[in-house]
ROVEXTI-882478 format. One line per 10 residues: number of its first residue (from 1); their letters; for each residue x, y, z of N, C-alpha, C. Coordinates in steps of 0.05 Angstrom, whole numbers, plus 5000, padded with zeros to 4 digits. Layout:
% ROVEXTI-882478
NUM) a) X Y Z X Y Z X Y Z; ...
% end
This chain:
% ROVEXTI-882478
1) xxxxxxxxxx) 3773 1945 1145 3757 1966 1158 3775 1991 1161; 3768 2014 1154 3783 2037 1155 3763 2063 1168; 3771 2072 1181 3750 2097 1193 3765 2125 1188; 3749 2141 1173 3744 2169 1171 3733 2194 1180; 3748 2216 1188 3730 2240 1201 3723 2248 1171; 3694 2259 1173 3687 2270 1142 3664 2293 1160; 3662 2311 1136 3637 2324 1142 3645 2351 1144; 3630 2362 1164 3632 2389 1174 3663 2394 1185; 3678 2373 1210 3698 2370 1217 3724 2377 1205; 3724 2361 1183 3745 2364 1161 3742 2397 1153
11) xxxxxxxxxx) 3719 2402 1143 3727 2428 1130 3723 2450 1150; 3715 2451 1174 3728 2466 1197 3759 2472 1195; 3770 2451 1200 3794 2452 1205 3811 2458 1180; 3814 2454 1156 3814 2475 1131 3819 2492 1125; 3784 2509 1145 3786 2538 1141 3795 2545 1163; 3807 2533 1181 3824 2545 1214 3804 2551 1230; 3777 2536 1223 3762 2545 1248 3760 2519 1268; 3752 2522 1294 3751 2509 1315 3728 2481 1304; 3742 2458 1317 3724 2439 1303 3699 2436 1336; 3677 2428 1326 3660 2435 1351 3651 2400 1360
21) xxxxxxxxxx) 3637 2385 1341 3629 2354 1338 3646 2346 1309; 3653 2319 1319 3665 2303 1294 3651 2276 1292; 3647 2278 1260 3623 2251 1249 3644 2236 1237; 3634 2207 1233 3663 2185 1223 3643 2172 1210; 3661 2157 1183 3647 2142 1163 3665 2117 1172; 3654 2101 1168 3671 2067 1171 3664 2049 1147; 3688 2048 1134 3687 2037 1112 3699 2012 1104; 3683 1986 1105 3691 1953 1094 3679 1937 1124; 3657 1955 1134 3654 1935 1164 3621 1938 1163; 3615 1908 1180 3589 1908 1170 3574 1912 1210
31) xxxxxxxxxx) 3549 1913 1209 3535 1921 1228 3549 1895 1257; 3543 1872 1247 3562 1855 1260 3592 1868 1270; 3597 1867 1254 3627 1876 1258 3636 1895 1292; 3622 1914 1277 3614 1934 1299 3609 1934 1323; 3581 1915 1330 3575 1903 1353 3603 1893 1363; 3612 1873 1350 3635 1858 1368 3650 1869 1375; 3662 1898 1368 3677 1914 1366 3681 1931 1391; 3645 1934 1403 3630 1949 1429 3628 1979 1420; 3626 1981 1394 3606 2000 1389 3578 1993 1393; 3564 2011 1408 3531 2010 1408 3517 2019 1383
41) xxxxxxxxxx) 3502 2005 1374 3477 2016 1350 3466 2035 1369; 3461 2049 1351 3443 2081 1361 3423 2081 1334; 3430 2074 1307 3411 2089 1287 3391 2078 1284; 3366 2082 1271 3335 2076 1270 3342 2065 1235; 3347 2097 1212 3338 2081 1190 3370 2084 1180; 3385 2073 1190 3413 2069 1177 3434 2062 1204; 3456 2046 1200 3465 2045 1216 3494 2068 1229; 3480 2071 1246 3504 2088 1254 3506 2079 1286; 3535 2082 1296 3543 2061 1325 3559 2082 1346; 3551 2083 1375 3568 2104 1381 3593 2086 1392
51) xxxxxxxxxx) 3620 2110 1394 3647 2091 1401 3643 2077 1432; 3650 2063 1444 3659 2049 1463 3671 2065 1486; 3685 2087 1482 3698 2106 1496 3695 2130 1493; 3690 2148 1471 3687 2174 1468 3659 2180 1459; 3636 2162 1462 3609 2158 1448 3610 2178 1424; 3624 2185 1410 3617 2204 1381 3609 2181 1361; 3602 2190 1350 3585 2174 1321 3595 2157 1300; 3591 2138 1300 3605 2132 1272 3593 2114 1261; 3583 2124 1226 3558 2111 1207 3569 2093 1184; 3566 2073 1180 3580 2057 1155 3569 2074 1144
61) xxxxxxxxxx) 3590 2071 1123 3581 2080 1097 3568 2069 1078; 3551 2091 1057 3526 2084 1056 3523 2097 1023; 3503 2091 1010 3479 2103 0992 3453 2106 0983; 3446 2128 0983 3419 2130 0985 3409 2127 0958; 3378 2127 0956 3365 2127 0933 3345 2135 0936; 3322 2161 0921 3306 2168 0926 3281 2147 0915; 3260 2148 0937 3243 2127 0932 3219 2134 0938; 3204 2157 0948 3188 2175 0953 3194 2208 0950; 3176 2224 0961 3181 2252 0960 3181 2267 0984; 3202 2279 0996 3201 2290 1028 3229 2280 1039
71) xxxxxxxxxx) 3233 2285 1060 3262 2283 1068 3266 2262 1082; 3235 2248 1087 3247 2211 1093 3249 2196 1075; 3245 2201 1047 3231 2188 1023 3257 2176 1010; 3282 2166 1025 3298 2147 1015 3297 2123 1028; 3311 2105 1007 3323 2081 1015 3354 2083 1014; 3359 2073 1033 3392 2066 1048 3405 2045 1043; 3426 2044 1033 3443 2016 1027 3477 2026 1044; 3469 2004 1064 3505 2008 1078 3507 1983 1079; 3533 1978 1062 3541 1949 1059 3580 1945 1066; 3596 1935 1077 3623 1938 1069 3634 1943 1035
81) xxxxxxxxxx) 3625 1938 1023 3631 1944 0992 3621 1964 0985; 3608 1986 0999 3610 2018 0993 3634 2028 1001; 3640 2040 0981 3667 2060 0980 3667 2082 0991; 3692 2100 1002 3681 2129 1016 3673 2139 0991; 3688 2138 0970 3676 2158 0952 3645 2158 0939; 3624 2133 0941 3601 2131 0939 3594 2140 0969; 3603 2141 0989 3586 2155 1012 3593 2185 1008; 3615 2190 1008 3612 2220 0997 3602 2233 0974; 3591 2218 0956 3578 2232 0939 3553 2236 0948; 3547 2221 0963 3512 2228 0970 3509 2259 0988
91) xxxxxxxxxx) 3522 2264 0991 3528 2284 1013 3525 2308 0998; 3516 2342 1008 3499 2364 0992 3523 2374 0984; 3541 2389 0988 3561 2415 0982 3591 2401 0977; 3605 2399 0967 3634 2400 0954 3645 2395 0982; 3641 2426 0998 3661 2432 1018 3651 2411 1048; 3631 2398 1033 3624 2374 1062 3631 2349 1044; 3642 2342 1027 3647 2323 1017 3674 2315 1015; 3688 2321 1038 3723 2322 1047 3720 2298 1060; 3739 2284 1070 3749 2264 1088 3774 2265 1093; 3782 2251 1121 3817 2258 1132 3812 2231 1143
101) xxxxxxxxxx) 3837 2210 1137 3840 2190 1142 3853 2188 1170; 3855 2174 1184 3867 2168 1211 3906 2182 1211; 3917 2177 1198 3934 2188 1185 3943 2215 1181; 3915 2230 1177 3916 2257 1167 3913 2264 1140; 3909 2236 1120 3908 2247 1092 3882 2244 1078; 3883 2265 1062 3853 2276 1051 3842 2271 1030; 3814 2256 1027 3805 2249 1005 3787 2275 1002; 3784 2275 0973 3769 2292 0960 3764 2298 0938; 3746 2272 0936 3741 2265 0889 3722 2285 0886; 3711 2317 0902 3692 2328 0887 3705 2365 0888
111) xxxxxxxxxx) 3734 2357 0898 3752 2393 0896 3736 2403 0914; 3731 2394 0941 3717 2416 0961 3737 2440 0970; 3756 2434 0976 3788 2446 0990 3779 2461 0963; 3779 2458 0938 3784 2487 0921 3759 2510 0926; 3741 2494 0931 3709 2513 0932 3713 2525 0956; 3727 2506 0975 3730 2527 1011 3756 2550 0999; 3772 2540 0982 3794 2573 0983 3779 2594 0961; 3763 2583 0943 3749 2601 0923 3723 2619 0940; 3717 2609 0962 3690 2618 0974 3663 2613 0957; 3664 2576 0949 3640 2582 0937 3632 2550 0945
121) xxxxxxxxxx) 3599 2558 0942 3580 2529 0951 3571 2520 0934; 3578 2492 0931 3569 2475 0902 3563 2447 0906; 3541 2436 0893 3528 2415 0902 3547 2393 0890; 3546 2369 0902 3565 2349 0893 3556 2339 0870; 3531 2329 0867 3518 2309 0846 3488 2319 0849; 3477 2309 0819 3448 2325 0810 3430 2302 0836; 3438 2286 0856 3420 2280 0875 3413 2300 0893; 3441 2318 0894 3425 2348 0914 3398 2346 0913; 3377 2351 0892 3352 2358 0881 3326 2331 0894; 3343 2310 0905 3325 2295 0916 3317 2297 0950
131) xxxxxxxxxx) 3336 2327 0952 3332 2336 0987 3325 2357 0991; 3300 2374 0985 3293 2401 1003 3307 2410 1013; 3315 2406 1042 3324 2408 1069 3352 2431 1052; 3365 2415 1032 3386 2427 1022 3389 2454 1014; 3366 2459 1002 3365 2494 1004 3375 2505 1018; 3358 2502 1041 3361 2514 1064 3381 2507 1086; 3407 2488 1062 3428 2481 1092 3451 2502 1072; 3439 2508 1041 3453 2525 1026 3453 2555 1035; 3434 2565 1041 3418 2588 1049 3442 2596 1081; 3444 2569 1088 3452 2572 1120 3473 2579 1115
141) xxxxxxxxxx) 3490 2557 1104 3524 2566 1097 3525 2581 1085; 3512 2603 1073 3521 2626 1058 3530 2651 1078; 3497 2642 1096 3498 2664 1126 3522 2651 1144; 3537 2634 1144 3551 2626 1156 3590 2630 1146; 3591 2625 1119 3618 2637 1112 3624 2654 1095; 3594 2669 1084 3595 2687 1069 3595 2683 1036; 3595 2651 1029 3613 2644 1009 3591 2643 0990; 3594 2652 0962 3579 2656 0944 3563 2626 0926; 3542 2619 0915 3530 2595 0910 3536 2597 0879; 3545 2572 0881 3549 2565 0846 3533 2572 0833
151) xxxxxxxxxx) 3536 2580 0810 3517 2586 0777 3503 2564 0777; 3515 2537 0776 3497 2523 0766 3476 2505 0794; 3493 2508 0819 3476 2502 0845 3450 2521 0851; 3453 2545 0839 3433 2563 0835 3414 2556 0816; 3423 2546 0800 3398 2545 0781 3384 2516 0788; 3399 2502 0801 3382 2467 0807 3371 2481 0830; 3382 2501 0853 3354 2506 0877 3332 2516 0859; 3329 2527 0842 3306 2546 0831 3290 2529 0814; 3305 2510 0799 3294 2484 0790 3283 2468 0806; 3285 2465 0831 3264 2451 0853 3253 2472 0860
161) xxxxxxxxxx) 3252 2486 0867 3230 2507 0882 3200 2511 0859; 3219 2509 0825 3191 2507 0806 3169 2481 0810; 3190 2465 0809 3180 2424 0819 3158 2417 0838; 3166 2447 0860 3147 2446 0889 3162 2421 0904; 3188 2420 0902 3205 2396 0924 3204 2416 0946; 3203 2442 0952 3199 2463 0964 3182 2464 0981; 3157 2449 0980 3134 2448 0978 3133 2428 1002; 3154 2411 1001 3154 2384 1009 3163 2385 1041; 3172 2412 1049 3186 2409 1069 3178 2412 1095; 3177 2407 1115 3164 2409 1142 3171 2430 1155
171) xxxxxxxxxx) 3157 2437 1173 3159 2459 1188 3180 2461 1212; 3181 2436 1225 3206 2421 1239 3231 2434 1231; 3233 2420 1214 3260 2420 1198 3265 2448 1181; 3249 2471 1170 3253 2492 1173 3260 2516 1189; 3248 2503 1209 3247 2517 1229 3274 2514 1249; 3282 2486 1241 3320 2487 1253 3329 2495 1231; 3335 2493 1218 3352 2502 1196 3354 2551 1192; 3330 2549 1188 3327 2586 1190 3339 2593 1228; 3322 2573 1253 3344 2591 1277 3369 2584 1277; 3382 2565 1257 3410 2555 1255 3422 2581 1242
181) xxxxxxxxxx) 3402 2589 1219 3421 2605 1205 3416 2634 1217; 3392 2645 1229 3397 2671 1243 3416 2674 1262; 3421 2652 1280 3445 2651 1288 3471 2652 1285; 3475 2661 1262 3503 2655 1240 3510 2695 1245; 3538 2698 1240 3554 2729 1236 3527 2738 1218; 3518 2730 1194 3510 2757 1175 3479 2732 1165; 3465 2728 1182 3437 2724 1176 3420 2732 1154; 3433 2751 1137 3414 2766 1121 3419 2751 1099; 3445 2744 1097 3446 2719 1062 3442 2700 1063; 3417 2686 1092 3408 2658 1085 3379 2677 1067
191) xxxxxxxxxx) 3369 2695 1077 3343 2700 1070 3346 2717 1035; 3365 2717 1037 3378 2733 1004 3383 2711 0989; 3393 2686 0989 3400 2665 0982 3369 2649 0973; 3350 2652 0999 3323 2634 0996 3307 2654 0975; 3308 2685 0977 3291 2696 0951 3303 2695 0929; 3320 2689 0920 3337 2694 0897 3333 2668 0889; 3330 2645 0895 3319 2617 0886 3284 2611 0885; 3276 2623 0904 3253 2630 0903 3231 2618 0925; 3251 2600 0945 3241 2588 0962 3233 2606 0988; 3239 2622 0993 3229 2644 1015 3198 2646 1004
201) xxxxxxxxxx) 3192 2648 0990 3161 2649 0976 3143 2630 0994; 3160 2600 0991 3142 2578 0991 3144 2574 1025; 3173 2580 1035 3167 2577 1059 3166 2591 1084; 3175 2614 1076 3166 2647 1088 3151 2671 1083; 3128 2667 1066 3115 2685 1042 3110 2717 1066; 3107 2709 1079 3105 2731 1105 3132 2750 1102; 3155 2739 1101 3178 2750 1101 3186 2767 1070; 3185 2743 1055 3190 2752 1027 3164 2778 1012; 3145 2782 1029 3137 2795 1030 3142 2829 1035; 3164 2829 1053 3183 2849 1055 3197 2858 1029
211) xxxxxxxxxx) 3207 2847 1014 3223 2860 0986 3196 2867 0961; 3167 2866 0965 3149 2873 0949 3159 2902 0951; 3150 2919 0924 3153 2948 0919 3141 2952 0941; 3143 2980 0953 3133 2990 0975 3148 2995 0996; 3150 2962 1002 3163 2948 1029 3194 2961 1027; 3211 2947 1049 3232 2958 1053 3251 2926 1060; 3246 2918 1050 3270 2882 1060 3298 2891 1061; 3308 2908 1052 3333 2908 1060 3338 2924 1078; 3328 2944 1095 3332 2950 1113 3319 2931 1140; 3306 2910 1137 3307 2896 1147 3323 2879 1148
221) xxxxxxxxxx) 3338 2865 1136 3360 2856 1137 3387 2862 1147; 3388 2893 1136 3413 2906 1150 3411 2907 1181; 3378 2908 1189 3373 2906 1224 3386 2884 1234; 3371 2860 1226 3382 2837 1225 3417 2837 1236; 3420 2836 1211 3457 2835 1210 3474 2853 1238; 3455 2884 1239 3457 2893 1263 3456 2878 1291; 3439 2866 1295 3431 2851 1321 3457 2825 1318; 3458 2817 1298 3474 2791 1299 3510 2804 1306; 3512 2825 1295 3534 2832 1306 3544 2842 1335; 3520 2846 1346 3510 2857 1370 3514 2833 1389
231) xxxxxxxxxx) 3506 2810 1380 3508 2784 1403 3475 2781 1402; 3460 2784 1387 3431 2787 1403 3422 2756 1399; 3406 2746 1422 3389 2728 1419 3374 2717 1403; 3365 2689 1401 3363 2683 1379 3323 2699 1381; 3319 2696 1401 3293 2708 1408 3283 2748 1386; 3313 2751 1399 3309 2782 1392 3311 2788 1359; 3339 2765 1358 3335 2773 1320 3320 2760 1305; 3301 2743 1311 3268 2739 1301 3254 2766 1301; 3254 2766 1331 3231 2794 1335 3246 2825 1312; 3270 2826 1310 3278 2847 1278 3273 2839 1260
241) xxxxxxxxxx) 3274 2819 1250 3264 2814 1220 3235 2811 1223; 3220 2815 1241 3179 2814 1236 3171 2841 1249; 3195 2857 1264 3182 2878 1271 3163 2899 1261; 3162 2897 1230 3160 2912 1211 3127 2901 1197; 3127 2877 1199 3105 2857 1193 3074 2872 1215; 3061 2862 1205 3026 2861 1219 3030 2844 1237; 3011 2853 1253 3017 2829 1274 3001 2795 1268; 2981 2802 1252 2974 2773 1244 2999 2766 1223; 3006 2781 1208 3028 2769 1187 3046 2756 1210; 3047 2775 1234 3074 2752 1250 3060 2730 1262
251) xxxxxxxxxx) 3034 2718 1266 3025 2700 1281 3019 2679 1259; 3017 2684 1231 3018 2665 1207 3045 2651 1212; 3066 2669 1214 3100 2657 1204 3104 2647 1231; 3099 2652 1250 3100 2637 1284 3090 2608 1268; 3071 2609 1264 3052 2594 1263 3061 2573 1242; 3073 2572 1223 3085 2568 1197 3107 2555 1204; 3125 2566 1222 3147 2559 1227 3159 2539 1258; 3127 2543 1264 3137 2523 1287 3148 2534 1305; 3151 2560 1312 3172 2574 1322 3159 2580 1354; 3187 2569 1371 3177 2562 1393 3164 2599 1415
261) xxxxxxxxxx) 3147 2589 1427 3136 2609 1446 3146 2640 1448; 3169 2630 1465 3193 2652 1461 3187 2673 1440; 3198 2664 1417 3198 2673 1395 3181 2691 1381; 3152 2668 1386 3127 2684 1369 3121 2707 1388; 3116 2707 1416 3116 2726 1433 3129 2751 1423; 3158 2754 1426 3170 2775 1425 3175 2788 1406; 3176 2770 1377 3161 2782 1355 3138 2797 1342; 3123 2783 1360 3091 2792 1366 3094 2823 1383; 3100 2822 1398 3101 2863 1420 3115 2875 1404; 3136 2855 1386 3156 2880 1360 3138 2885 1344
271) xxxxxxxxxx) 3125 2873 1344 3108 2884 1307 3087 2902 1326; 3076 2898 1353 3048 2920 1355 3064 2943 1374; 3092 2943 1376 3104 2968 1399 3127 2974 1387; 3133 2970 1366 3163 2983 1362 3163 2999 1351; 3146 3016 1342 3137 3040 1324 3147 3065 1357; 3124 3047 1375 3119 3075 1399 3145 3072 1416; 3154 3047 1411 3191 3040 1421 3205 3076 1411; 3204 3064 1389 3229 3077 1369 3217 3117 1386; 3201 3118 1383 3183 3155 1376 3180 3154 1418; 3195 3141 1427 3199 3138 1461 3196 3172 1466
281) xxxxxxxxxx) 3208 3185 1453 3218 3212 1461 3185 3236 1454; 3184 3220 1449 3156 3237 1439 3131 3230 1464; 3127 3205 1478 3114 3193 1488 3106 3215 1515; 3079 3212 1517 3078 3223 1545 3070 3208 1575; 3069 3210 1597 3078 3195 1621 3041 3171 1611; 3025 3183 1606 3005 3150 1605 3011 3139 1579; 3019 3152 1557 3021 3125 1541 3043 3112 1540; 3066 3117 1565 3086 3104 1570 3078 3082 1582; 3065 3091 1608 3050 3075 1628 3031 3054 1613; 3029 3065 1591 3004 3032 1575 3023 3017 1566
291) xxxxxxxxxx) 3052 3030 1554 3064 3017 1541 3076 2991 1553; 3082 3001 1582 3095 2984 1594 3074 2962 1607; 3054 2962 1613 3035 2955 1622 3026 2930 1599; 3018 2934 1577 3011 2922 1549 3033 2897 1550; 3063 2903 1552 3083 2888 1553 3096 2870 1570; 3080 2880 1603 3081 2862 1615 3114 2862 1630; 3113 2887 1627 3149 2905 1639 3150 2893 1672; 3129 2894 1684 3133 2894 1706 3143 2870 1723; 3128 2848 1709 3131 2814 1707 3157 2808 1697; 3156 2817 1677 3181 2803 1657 3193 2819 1650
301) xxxxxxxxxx) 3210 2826 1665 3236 2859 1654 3257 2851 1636; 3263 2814 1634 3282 2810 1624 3271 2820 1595; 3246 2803 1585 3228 2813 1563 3233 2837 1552; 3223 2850 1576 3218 2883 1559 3250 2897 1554; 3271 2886 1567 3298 2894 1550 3304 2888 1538; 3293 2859 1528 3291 2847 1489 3277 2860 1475; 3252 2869 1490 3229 2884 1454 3247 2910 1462; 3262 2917 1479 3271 2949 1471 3294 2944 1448; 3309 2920 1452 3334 2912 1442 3327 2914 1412; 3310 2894 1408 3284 2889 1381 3277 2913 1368
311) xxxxxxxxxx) 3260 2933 1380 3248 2959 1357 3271 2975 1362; 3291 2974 1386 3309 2997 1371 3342 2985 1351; 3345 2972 1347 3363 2954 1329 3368 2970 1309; 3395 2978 1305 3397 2996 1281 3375 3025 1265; 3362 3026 1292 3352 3061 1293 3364 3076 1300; 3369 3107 1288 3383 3127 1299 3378 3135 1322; 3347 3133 1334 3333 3144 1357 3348 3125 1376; 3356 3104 1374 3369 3079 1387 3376 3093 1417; 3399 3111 1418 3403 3122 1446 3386 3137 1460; 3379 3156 1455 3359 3176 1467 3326 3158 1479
321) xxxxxxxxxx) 3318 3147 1458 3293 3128 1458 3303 3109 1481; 3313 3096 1490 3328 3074 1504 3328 3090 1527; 3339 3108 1533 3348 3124 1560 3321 3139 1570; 3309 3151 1553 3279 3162 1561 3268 3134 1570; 3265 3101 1560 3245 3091 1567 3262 3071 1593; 3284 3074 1599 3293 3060 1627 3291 3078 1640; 3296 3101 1637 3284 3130 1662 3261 3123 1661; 3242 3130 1653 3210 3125 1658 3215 3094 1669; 3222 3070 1656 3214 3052 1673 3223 3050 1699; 3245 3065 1708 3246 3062 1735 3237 3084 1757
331) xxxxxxxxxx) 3225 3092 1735 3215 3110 1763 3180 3110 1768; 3176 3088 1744 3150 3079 1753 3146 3044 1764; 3173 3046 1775 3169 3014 1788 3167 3020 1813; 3148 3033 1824 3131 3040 1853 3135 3003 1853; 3132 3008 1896 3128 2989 1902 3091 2974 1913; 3098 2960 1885 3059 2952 1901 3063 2932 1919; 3074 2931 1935 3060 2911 1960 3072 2925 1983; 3070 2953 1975 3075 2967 2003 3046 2983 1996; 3043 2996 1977 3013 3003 1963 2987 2982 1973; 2990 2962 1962 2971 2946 1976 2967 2944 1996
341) xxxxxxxxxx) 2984 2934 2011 2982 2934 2042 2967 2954 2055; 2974 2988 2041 2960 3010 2051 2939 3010 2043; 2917 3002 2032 2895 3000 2009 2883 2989 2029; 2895 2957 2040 2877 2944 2058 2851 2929 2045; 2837 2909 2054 2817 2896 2042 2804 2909 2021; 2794 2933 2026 2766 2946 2016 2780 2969 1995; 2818 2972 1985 2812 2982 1973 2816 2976 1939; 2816 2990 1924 2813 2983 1895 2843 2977 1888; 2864 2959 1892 2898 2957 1896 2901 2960 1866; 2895 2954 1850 2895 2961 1821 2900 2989 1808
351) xxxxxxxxxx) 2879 3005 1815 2875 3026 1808 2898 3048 1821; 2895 3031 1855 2919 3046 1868 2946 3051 1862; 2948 3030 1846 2982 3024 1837 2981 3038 1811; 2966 3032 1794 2965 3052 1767 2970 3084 1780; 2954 3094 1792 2958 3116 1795 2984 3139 1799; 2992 3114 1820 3025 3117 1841 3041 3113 1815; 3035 3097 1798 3061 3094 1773 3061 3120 1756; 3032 3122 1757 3033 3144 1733 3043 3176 1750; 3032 3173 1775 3048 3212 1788 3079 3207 1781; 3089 3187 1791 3117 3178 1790 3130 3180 1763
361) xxxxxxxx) 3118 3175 1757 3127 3175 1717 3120 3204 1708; 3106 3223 1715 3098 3249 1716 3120 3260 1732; 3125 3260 1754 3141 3275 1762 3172 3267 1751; 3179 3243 1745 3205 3242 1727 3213 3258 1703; 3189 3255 1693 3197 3265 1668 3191 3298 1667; 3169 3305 1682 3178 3335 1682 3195 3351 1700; 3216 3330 1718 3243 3336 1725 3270 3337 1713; 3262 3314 1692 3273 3310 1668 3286 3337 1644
% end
């Protein structure tokens, strides 16, 4: 029995980055084994056991075989007579197909260590093509180390995307994989990566819809990349890449993507307010007062300093627009329940408070 760190872990540490979770392969030990050992079974369709003491993971090693179509559609064989090097071949990219023995020494029958110093992503074996999911974990690591996708890994994604394995993929599992990768330094080369294979089509047609003549996709993207350098939420840099979209085009790709509440929301006020965001300076005291009103400023302020964050993201109006619309908002945050109170049963407290917001917002700005 021999146990291995493999995976992501290994080639963290490689490239000198901070290792975050570590996965272990166990190799010549059988499910028995294990047990006696006081590892707990944890896995459903393969075995994998957590440790006894540090509960991290560790999965005999294994091989798959495709036996249906979709990303449950294998069969699993973990036996002691799998080798690491048959569990690492099943595995998507070169640079995840490392292992570091207890010892510290490194297997690596597919030259990942050369693809991590070359900066490039390359599938291990033509089984890549029996996993969807893989695209889009290709798409991810591109937005994640920048590193360029093989000639020929390029041409097997585009070769499934013709197949419709593309086709095959759930909304679930797209939907972690794309807020995995907006979350990454430079977001914009998972979605450069997915049109250039051709899968943004099949599973963001809303998005890829942006690079049609006309459109403008790469200045959406450069927004993007903006906000990600910025620190922005994963909320906000959704709502830049759809701000630009219709608002049903954004309630299709909400919708499409599974994409939780949060998300569709604030995406949704970017696509129908970030126009009158951005042109703030132009605005006069009521169609400020709708604006903020429509958005729901008053309730949810954290909100409305995300859709400001959202339509102004890499606009030049960015300062000026921003400072005109926190002046106006604070000087139309009258207090209504001192208003009410004065109103008393019989009077219209609604109308009262609109009013008081809007003199207030009138006299700011033509103090202003």
């Amino acid at each position: 029995m021999k146990i291995y760190s493999v995976g992501g872990a290994v080639r963290d540490e490689l490239l000198g980055l901070p290792v975050k979770d570590r996965d272990y392969v166990v190799v010549g030990a059988s499910p028995e084994e294990m047990v006696r050992l006081g590892y707990r079974p944890v896995g459903k369709d393969f075995p994998v056991f957590l440790h006894p003491k540090t509960h991290e993971e560790y999965a005999l090693a294994r091989t798959e075989r495709k036996v249906a179509r979709g990303y449950h559609g294998f069969e699993i064989s973990a036996a002691p007579d799998v080798t690491l090097e048959q569990d690492l071949a099943r595995r998507d990219l070169t640079i995840n197909a490392i292992a570091k023995d207890e010892q510290g020494g490194i297997t690596d029958p597919y030259h990942g260590a050369a693809d991590l110093e070359a900066g490039v992503l390359r599938h291990v074996s033509p089984a890549f093509a029996e996993d969807p999911v893989r695209i889009l974990r290709v798409a991810r690591f591109a937005a994640r180390f920048g590193f360029a996708v093989a000639p020929e890994t390029q041409a097997l994604m585009c070769s499934m995307v013709k197949e419709g394995e593309a086709d095959a993929l759930v909304a679930e599992r797209v939907w972690q994989e794309v807020a995995s990768g907006l979350m990454e330094q430079h977001p914009s080369r998972m979605f450069r990566v997915l049109r250039e294979c051709g899968a943004l089509n099949r599973v963001m047609p809303e998005i890829d819809a942006l690079f049609e003549p006309g459109a403008d996709g790469g200045a959406a993207l450069d927004a993007l990349d903006a906000a990600a350098q910025a620190g922005s939420a994963l909320e906000v840099r959704f709502a830049v890449l759809a701000r630009t979209l219709a608002p049903l085009a954004v309630e299709a790709l909400a919708e499409r993507l599974r994409a939780p509440a949060a998300c569709r929301d604030l995406a949704l006020l970017a696509a129908r307010h970030a126009h009158a965001i951005v042109d703030a300076a132009a605005l006069d005291a009521a169609t400020l007062l709708e604006l903020f009103n429509v958005a729901d400023a008053w309730r949810r302020p954290g909100r409305f300093t995300d859709l400001m964050t959202a339509a102004l993201t890499a606009k030049p109006s960015a300062p000026a627009a921003r400072a005109r619309l926190e002046h106006a908002w604070q000087a139309a945050a009258v207090d209504a329940g001192e208003i009410a109170q004065a109103a008393g049963k019989d009077g219209d407290i609604r109308d009262r408070i609109t009013t008081a917001r809007l003199e207030a917002l009138r006299r700011a700005l033509d103090a202003n």
